[in-house]
C-alpha positions as CSV (number, residue, x, y, z in Angstrom):
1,X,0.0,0.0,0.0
2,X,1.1,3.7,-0.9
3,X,0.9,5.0,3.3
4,X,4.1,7.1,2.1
5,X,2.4,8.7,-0.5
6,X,1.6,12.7,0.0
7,X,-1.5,13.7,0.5
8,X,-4.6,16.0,1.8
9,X,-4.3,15.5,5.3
10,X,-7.2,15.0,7.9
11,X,-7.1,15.8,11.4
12,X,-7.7,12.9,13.9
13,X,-8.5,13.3,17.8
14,X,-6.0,11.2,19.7
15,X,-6.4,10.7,23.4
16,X,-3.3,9.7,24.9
17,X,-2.6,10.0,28.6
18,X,-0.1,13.0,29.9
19,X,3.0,10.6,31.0
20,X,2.6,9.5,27.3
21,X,2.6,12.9,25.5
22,X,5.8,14.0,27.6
23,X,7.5,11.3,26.2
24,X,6.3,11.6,22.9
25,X,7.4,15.7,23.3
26,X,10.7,14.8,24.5
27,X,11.4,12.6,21.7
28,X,10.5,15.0,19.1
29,X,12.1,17.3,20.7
30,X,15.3,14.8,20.6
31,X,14.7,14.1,16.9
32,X,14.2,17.6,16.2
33,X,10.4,16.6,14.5
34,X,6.8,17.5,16.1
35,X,4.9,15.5,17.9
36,X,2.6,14.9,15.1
37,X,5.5,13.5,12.9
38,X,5.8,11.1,15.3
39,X,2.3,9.9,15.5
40,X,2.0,9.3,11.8
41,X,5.6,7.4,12.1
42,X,4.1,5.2,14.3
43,X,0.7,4.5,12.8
44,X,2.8,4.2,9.4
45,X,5.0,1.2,11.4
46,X,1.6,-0.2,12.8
47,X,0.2,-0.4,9.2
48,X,3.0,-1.7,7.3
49,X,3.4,-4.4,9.8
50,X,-0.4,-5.6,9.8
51,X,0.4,-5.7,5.7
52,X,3.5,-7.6,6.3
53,X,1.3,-10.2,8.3
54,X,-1.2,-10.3,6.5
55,X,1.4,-11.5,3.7
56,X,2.8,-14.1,5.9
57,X,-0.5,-15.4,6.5
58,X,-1.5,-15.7,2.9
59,X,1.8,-17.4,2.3
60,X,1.4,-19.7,4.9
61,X,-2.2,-20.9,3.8
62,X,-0.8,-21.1,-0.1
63,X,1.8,-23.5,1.4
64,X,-0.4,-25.3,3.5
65,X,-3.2,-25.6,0.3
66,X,-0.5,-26.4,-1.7
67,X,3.0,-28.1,0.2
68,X,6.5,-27.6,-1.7
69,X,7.4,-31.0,-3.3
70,X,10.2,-32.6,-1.1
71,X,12.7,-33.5,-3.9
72,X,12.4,-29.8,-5.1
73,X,13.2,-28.8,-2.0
74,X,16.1,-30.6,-1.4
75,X,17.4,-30.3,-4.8
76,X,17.4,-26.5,-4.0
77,X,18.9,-27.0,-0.5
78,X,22.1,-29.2,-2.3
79,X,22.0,-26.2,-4.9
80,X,22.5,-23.7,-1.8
81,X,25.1,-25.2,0.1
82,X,26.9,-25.7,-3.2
83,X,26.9,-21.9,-4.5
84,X,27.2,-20.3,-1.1
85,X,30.1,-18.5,0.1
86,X,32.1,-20.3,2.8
87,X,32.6,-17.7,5.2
C-alpha cells in the first residue's frame, strides 16, 4: 500500500494519557520533528506491519493448500550449500 504517499491530510483526535505525551514531546524534541510526525511514524509502522502479516499469512495458507514437493526442495537445498560462500 502507498501510506508514504503525500496527500490531503485529515485531522484525527487522539487521546493519549499525559506521561505518554511527555514522552512523545521529549522525543520530538530529541529528533528535532513535532509531535505529530511522530504519530504518523508510528501509525505508518503499525500499518506496514499488519500488511506484512497479513502476507505471511496468505503465504502460509498457499503453502499449507499447496505443500513444496520434497525432492524440489532438497534439490534447492544441495543447490545452496553448493553456490554459497564459505565464510
Amino acid at each position: 500500500m502507498g501510506y508514504h504517499m503525500v496527500v490531503a491530510r485529515k485531522q484525527v483526535l487522539v487521546q493519549l494519557d499525559d506521561q505518554l505525551v511527555a514522552d512523545l514531546d521529549r522525543l520530538a524534541a530529541a529528533r528535532g520533528t513535532s509531535r505529530s510526525e511522530l504519530v504518523r511514524r508510528g501509525v505508518l509502522a503499525v500499518l506496514q506491519a499488519a500488511d506484512m502479516a497479513d502476507a505471511d499469512r496468505a503465504l502460509q495458507e498457499a503453502y499449507r493448500r499447496d505443500p513444496p514437493d520434497a525432492e524440489l526442495v532438497e534439490a534447492a537445498q544441495r543447490l545452496a550449500a553448493q553456490t554459497s560462500p564459505g565464510w
